[in-house]
Structure formats: structure tokens, C-alpha cells
C-alpha positions in Angstrom: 25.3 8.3 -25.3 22.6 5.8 -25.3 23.8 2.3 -25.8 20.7 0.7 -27.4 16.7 1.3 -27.0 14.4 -0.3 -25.5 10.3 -0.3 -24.6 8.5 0.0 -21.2 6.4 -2.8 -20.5 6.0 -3.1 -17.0 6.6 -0.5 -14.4 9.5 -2.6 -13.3 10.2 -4.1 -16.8 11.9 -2.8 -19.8 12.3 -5.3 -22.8 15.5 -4.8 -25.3 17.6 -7.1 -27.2 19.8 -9.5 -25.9 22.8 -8.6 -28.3 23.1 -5.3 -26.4 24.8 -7.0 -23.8 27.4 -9.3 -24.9 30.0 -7.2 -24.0 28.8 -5.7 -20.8 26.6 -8.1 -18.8 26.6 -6.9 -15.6 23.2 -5.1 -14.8 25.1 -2.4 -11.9 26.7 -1.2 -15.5 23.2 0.4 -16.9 20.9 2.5 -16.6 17.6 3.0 -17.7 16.6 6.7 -19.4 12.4 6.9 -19.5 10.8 10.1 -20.7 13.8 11.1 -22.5 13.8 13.3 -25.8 16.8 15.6 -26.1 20.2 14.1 -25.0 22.1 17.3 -24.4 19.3 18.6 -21.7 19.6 16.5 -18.6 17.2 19.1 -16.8 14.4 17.5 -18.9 11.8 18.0 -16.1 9.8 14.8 -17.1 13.0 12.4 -17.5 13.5 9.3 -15.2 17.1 7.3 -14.8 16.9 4.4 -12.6 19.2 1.4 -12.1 19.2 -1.9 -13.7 18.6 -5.0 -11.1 18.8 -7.7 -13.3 19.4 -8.6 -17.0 17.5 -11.8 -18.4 18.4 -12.4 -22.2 16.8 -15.2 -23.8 18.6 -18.9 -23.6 18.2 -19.6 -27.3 19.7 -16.2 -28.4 22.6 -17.0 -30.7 24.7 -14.8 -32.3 25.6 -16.9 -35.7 21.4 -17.3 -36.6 20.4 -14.0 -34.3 17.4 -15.7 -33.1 15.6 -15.1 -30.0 17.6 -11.8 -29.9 15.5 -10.6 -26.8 16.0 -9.7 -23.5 14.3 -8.1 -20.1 16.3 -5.3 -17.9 14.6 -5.3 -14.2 14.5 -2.0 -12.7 15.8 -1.3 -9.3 12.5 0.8 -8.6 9.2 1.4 -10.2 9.0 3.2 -13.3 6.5 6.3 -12.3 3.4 6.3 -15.5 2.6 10.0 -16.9 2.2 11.2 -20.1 5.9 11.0 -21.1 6.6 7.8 -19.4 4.0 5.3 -20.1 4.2 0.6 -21.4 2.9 -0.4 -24.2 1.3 -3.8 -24.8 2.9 -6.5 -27.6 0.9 -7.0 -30.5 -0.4 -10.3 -30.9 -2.5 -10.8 -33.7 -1.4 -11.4 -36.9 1.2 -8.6 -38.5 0.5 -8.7 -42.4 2.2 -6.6 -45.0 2.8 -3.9 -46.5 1.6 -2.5 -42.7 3.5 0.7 -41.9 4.9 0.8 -38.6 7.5 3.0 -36.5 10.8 2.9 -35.4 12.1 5.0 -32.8 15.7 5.7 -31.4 18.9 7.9 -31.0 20.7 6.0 -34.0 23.1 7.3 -36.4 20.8 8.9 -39.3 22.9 7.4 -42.1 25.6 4.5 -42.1 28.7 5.3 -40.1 27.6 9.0 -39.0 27.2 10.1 -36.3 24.6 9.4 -33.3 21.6 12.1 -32.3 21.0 14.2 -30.0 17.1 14.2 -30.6 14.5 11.4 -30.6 14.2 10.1 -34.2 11.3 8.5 -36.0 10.7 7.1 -39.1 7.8 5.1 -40.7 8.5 1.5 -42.5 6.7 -1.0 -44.4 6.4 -4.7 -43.5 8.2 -6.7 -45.9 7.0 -10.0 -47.1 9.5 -13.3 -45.1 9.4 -14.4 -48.6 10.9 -11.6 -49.7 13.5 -11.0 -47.0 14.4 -14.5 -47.4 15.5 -13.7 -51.1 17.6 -10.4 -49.9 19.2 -12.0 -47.2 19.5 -15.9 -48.7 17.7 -17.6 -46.7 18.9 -16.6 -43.2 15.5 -15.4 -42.0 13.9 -17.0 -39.3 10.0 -17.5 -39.1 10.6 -15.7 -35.4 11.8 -12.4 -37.4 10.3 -9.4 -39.1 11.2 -7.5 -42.2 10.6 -3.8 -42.8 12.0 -1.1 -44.8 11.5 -0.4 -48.9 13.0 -2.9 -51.4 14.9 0.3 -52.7 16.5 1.5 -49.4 16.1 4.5 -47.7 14.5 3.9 -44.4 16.0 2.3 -41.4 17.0 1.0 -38.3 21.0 2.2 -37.8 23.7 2.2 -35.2 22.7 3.0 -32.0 18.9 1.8 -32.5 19.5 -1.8 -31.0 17.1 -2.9 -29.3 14.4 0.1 -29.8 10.8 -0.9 -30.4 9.0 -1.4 -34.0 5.3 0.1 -33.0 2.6 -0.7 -35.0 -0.9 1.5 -34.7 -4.1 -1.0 -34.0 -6.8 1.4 -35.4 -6.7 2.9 -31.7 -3.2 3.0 -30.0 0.4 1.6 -30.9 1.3 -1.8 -29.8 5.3 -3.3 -29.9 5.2 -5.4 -32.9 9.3 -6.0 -33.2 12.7 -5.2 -31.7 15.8 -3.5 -33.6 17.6 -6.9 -34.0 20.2 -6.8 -37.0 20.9 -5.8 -41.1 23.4 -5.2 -43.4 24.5 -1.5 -43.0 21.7 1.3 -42.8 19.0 1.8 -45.5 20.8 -0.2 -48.5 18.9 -1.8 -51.2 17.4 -5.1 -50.8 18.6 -4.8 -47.2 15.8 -4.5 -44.9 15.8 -4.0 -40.7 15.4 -7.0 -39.6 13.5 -7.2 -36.3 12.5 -9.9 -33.3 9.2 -10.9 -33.8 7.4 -10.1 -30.1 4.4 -12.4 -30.3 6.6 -15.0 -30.7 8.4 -14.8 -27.5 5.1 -13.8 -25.4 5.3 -16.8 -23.4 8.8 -16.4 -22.9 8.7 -12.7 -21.5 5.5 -13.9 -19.4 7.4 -16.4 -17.9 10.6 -14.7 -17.3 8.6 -11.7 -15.4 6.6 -14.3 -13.1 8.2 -15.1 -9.8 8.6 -18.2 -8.0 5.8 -17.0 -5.2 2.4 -17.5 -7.4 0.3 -15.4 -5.0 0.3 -12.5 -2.9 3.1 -10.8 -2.6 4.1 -7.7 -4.5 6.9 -6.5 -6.2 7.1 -3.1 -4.8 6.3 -3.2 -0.8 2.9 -1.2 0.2 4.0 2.5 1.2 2.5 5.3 2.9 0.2 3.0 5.2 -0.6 4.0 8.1 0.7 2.1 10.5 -2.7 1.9 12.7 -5.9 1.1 11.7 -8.4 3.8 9.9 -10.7 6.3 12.0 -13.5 7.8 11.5 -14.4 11.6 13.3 -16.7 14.6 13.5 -15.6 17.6 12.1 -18.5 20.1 12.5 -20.8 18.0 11.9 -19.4 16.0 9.3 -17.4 12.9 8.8 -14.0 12.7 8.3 -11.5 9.9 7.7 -8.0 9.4 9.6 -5.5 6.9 7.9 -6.9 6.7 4.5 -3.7 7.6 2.0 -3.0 7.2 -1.5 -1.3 3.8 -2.8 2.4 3.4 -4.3 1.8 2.8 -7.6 1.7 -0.8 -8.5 1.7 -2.3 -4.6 -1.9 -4.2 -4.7 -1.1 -5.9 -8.6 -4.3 -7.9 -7.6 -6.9 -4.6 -7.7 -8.2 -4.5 -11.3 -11.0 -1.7 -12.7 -14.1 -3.2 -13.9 -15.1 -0.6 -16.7 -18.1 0.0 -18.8 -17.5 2.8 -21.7 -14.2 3.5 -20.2 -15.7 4.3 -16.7 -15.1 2.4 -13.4 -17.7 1.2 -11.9 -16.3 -1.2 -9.2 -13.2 -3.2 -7.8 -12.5 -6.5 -8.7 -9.7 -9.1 -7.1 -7.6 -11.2 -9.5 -7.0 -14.4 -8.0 -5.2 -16.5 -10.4 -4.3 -15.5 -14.7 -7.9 -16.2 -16.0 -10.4 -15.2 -13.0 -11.4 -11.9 -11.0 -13.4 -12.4 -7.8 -15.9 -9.4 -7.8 -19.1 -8.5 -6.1 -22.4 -9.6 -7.6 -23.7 -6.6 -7.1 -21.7 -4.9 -9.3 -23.2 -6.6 -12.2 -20.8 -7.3 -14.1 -21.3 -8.4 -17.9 -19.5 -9.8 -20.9 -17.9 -7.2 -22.9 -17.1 -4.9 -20.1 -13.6 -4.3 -19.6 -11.1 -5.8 -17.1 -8.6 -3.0 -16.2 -5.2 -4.5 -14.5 -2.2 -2.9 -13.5 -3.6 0.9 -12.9 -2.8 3.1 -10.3 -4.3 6.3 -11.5 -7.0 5.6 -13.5 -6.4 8.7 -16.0 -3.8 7.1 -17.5 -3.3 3.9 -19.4 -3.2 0.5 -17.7 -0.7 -2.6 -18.2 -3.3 -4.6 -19.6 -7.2 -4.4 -20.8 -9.0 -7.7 -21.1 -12.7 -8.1 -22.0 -15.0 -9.8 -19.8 -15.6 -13.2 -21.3 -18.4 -14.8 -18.9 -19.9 -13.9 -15.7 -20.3 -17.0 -13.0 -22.9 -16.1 -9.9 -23.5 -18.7 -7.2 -27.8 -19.2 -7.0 -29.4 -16.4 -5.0 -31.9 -16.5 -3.0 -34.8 -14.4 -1.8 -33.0 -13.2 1.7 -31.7 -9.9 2.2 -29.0 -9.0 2.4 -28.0 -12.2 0.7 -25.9 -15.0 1.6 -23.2 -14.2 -0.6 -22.5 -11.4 -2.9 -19.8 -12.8 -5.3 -19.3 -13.1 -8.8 -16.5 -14.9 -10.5 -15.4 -13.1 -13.9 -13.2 -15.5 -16.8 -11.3 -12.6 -18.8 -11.7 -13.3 -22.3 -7.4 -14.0 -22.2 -5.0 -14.6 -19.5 -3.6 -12.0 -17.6 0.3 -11.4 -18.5 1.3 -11.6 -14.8 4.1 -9.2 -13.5 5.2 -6.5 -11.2 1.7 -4.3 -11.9 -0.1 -7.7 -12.3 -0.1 -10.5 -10.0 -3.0 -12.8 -8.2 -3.9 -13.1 -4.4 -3.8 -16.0 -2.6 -7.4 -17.3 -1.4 -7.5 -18.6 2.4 -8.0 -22.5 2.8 -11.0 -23.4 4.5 -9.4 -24.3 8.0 -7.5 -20.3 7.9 -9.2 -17.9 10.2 -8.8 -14.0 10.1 -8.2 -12.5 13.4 -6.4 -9.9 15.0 -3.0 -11.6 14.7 -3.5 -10.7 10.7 -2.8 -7.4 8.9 -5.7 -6.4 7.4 -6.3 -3.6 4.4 -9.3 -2.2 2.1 -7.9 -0.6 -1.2 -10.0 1.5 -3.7 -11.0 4.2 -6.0 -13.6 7.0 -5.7 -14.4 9.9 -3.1 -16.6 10.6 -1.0 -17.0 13.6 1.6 -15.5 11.6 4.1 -12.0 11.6 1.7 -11.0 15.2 1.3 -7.5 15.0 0.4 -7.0 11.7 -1.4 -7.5 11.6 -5.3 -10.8 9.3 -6.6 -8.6 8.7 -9.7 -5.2 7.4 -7.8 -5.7 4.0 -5.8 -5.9 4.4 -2.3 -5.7 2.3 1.0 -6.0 2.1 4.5 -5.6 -0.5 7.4 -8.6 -1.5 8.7 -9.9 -3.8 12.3 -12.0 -6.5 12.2 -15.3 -6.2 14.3 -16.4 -9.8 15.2 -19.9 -11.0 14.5 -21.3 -10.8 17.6 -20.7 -7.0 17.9 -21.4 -6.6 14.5 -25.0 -8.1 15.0 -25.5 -6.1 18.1 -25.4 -3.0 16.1 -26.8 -4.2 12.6 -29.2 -6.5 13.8 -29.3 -10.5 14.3 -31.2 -10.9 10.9 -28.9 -8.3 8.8 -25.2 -10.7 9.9 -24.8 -13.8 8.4 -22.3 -16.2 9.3 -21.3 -15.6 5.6 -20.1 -11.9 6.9 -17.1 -10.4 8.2 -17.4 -7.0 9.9 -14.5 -4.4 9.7 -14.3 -0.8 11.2 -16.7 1.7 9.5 -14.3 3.5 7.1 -14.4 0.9 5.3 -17.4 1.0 4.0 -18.4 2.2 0.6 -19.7 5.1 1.6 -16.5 6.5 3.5 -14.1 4.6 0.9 -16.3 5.5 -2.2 -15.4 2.1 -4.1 -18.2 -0.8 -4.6 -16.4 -4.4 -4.4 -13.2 -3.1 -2.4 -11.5 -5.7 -1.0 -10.7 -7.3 2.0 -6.8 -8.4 2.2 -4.8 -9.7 5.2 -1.2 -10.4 5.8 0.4 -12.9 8.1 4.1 -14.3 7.3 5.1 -11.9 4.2 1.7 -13.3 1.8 -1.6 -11.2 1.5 -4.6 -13.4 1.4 -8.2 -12.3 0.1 -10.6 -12.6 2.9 -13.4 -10.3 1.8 -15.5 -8.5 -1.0 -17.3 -5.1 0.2 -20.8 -5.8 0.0 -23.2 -3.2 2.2 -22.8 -0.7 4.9 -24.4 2.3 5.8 -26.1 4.8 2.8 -24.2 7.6 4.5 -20.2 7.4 6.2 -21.4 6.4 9.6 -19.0 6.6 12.9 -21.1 3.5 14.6 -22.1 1.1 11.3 -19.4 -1.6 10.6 -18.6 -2.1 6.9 -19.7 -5.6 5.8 -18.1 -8.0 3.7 -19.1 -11.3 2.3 -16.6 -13.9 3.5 -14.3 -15.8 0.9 -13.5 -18.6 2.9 -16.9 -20.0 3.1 -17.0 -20.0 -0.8 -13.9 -21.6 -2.0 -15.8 -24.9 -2.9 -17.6 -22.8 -5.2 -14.4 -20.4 -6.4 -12.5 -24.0 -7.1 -15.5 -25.5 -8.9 -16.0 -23.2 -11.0 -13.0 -22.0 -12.4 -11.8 -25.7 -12.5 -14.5 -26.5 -14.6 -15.0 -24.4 -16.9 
């Protein structure tokens, strides 16, 4: 029988209370149940179990005031997003009362009885502090919640530690509060009391974030190639060799720029408050930021609106010099295992073929006939160096502000605008390039060309220093 609840918010992240494990702190002791509904059936099709890695409660919790009753379970592997298992993001705006919200669990369904079998839910009202204050004299923290009905009723119970309190936004349900602690189950003048999420984000944000601060991911690329992309003829057509579909979550820097709910290009996230993207995109305020997708039917780790657009001057040469934009999301990004920055090359750092070097995106073209344009896909590309780029573009056409790859790497093979360009060397992925133009059609010859990053970080430090 379930132990206590809990809510996805990461693929590798699952937050609870800290209470839950006073007795039994050793992580190799749990297990995590996702997509679960009906205890008795473990042939559930749709269920996940995976292991816990690593508890983190929180420092302050106490168990005289229960404050900062809050905690994070790491997985031991990716939780996989469909429609049964899916995160959901912590409400952060203001939480006012008498808002009804839900609480979920496996709980007994009165005081003392006996646990469930079946998911429960049940719909409470936000209580007043004041209020709670009076029930409970005075031991109410400003960090807690209140809800339930001054006559009893509805509740939290045993068993439901832990479990989320999810409150509906007008357009999907956010995790307002925790199952934290009461007096018995649905008694008068008792409410469930609850940990108040907002005021732990910066906790849980820090506690997620690893020491590294750029490019490395939390779940290791898989199903790449292990040589570099090809391009053929097939009867007359194109036809790409090494291009396969992601592992969920192993490029956290590839966000969705998205207009209406549609992609429309690749962007880079290179630290919490800035996407590198192509200028060509044109990309605008109010568009959305997408982060921590894999398959773009289903919902993402976090949405954040486009705030400003920053564009280097242009001028009248084409192609142009550069074809970057920087993007400031209208928050920070909540970094974690589906969402984490890049590192940016210093100006003295060099791509050659000593580096690893891949193009990830989304879309489909002919070229692609067995990889999904919804799921994130990759492959390893080569660099082509200028010289032979030129000799095939043209002198004008290459820019010293270029780099060249192999042809599948263009749009028009890899069917996403503003891919980008990452290479490894000693464990760390570095952003070297942003997709810019190739040929109109998949072509066998035409290197794919990039606009380089190196020969902008001035600019990239500049600017998001500044403003």
C-alpha cells in the first residue's frame, strides 16, 4: 500500500512531504508508482514504478511547528510523459479564498478506516489564515494553507501525506499545496492543512540544480549514431542515414518557440533568463517559450512568454553576417533535469574534428521517413571547413561568421529552422552554431550553414548583462 502521495514535476523529480520519511530515510527503500489508478491491478498497462535515487527534504522542516514540510524524491530514471503520466507546474500567483481546489490520494475515506484501492478525489475550499489561525490557536504558519468547510466533511486523511492540492487556472491545474498535517479527518473547525508551494519555489529550484551550471544533461544522449549523418539516393530521392529520435529530456537546452500553440522554430537556452535563436525566425513578444518537451503533443515542463526580442544591427549583405536573436523570457527558467542551459564557447575555443558535434530538432521532411516531426530528434553531424564550404557555395555566400557541417543538417533534410549546433569535448556540450540557410531542397553536395556563436559572445555578454 502506498505510503504517502506525491506530484510529478520533473521527469526525474517527484515532490512530496518531508514528514513521509522520518522513519524510513533511505531512498533504495521506495519506489515511485506514476500512472497509477487501481491498486489491486498491477497489470495497469499505462503504470510506471521506478526507483528512488535520492531523498532531499527541506533543512527547516520541523516536526514541533511542521513548517517547511517538503521534500524532492530523485528518480533513478526518467519518468516517460503520456497521457496518464504527465508534471504539473506550481502555482505562483496569489491563492485567495474561498477558491476550490482538489485533493487527490489513496487515503483512508473516513478517520481510522481503512485505505483505498481506487484513486480518490475530492473538492475543498480555501480557508481564510485568519481563520485557521482561530481553529488551530495560532499554530499556523504564513508558509501554510487552509482548506476544507468550517463544518467538516471534506478532507485530507491517512494515507494522503504528501499528495498534491491542485488548483484550476481558468486553463489547466497547477500544485497549489502539499497534504502536510490536521487534527483527525474532516472534523469541525479542523481544516487540512497544507505546505504552501510558492513559498518554497526557490527552494525546490535550487535543490534540483546541479553543481555543473552548463551543458551537461541529466539523462545521457541515447540512440545516437555513433557516426556522423548521411545523406543517399534512393530512386531518385533523398534519404537520410543516422538521423534517430531523442531520449526524452537529453538536450534540456532545446526549447519550442510557439505562436498559437504551433512551433515554428528551435531556440537554445543558454543561461535561466535568455534563449539564443535565429533572427530569422522572427521571433516576438508574446510568443511562447516552450522548455522541457520532447514530443511536442504533449505538455511541456515549463511555458514562458517572450518578454523582448534583442537583434544585433543588420545590414544590407546577403546572406547576412549573423543571423541571431537573443530572446529574455518574460520569467526565469526553473532549471532541472528537462531544463538546463548550454555552455557558450570562449572566444579563444575552436571547433574541430577533435569535438563531438550534434544538430537536434523537430519537423519532417521527405528526407526523414521514419522519424516522428512531433518527437525531438538528432543526429551527429561533421564539420566541413570554410574553404570547402566556399568552393561549393561560392566565396561571396561563406562568411568568416559561418561554420559549414555535412548536408543533413540542413533545414531542408532536418525540417527544423534555428536547430542548433552542439559539440562535446571532456563530458560538457558547448553551443557552437544556429542553423541559418542551406539548400531549398535536401541536397547530397550543399553543406548546411550555421552562423558561428563564437564570433558573437561580446554581443551575447552585452546584452544580456545589460539589460
Amino acid at each position: 500500500m502506498p505510503a504517502c502521495g506525491g506530484a510529478i514535476i520533473a521527469p526525474l523529480w517527484v515532490i512530496t512531504a518531508a514528514h513521509c520519511f522520518l522513519r524510513f530515510k533511505d531512498a533504495s527503500s521506495w519506489i515511485v508508482m506514476a500512472g497509477k489508478h487501481d491498486l489491486d491491478n498491477s497489470n495497469e498497462s499505462f503504470q510506471q514504478l521506478v526507483g528512488v535515487s535520492k531523498i532531499v527534504s527541506h533543512q527547516g522542516y520541523s516536526m514541533r511547528t511542521k513548517e517547511f514540510d517538503v521534500a524532492l524524491l530523485k528518480l533513478r530514471e526518467p519518468l516517460q510523459y503520456n497521457q496518464y503520466v504527465r508534471p504539473i507546474e506550481i502555482w505562483m500567483r496569489p491563492l485567495h479564498p474561498p477558491m476550490r481546489c482538489s485533493i487527490t490520494g489513496w487515503g483512508s475515506t473516513r478517520e481510522n478506516g481503512p485505505r483505498v484501492n481506487l484513486l480518490q478525489e475530492v473538492n475543498v475550499t480555501l480557508m481564510p489564515l485568519d481563520n485557521c489561525t482561530h481553529f488551530y490557536k495560532g499554530r499556523i504558519q504564513p508558509s501554510m494553507l487552509c482548506a476544507g468547510e468550517s463544518e467538516g466533511g471534506v478532507d485530507a486523511c491517512q494515507g494522503d501525506s504528501g499528495g498534491p492540492l491542485s488548483c484550476y487556472t481558468g486553463e489547466r491545474y497547477q500544485l497549489g499545496g502539499l497534504v502536510s498535517w490536521g487534527v483527525g479527518c474532516g472534523r469541525v473547525h479542523k481544516p487540512g492543512v497544507y505546505t504552501k508551494l510558492q513559498d518554497h519555489a526557490d527552494w525546490i529550484a535550487n535543490a534540483m540544480t546541479r553543481v555543473l551550471s552548463c551543458g551537461k544533461a541529466e539523462t545521457p544522449p541515447c540512440r545516437l549514431g555513433s557516426l556522423p549523418a548521411t545523406l543517399s539516393d534512393v530512386g531518385g530521392e533523398v534519404r537520410a542515414g543516422g538521423v534517430t529520435e531523442a531520449c526524452p529530456y537529453s538536450w534540456p537546452w532545446q526549447v519550442s518557440l510557439q505562436s498559437e500553440g504551433r512551433h515554428y522554430c528551435s531556440g537554445t537556452l543558454i543561461n535561466r533568463r535568455w534563449v539564443l535563436a535565429a533572427h530569422h525566425c522572427n521571433a516576438k513578444m508574446g510568443d511562447m517559450v516552450v522548455l522541457g518537451v520532447h514530443d511536442l503533443r504533449f505538455m511541456a515542463s515549463q511555458s514562458v512568454p517572450v518578454d523582448e526580442v534583442f537583434e544585433q544591427a543588420q545590414d544590407s549583405s546577403f546572406p547576412p553576417n549573423n543571423d541571431l536573436s537573443l530572446i529574455r523570457l518574460g520569467e526565469p527558467a526553473r532549471s532541472g533535469d528537462s531544463v538546463f542551459p548550454v555552455c557558450l564557447p570562449d572566444d579563444d575555443i575552436e571547433v574541430d574534428d577533435s569535438w563531438t558535434c550534434v544538430t537536434t530538432g523537430w519537423g519532417q521532411t521527405k528526407t526523414l521517413e521514419k522519424v516522428s516531426p512531433h518527437s525531438l530528434h538528432q543526429a551527429r553531424v561533421s564539420l566541413v571547413n570554410l574553404t570547402a564550404c566556399r568552393s561549393i557555395w561560392g566565396e561571396d555566400l561563406i562568411k568568416d561568421t559561418h561554420l559549414c557541417t555535412h548536408p543533413a543538417a540542413a533545414v531542408s533534410c532536418m525540417g527544423d529552422a534555428g536547430a542548433p549546433l552542439v559539440c562535446q569535448k571532456h563530458g560538457l556540450y558547448f553551443l557552437f552554431g544556429v542553423v541559418t540557410w542551406g539548400s531549398r531542397h535536401c541536397d547530397l553536395i550543399k553543406p548546411a550553414v550555421f552562423t558561428s556563436i563564437a564570433d558573437v559572445r561580446l554581443w551575447i555578454k552585452d546584452t544580456t548583462e545589460d539589460v
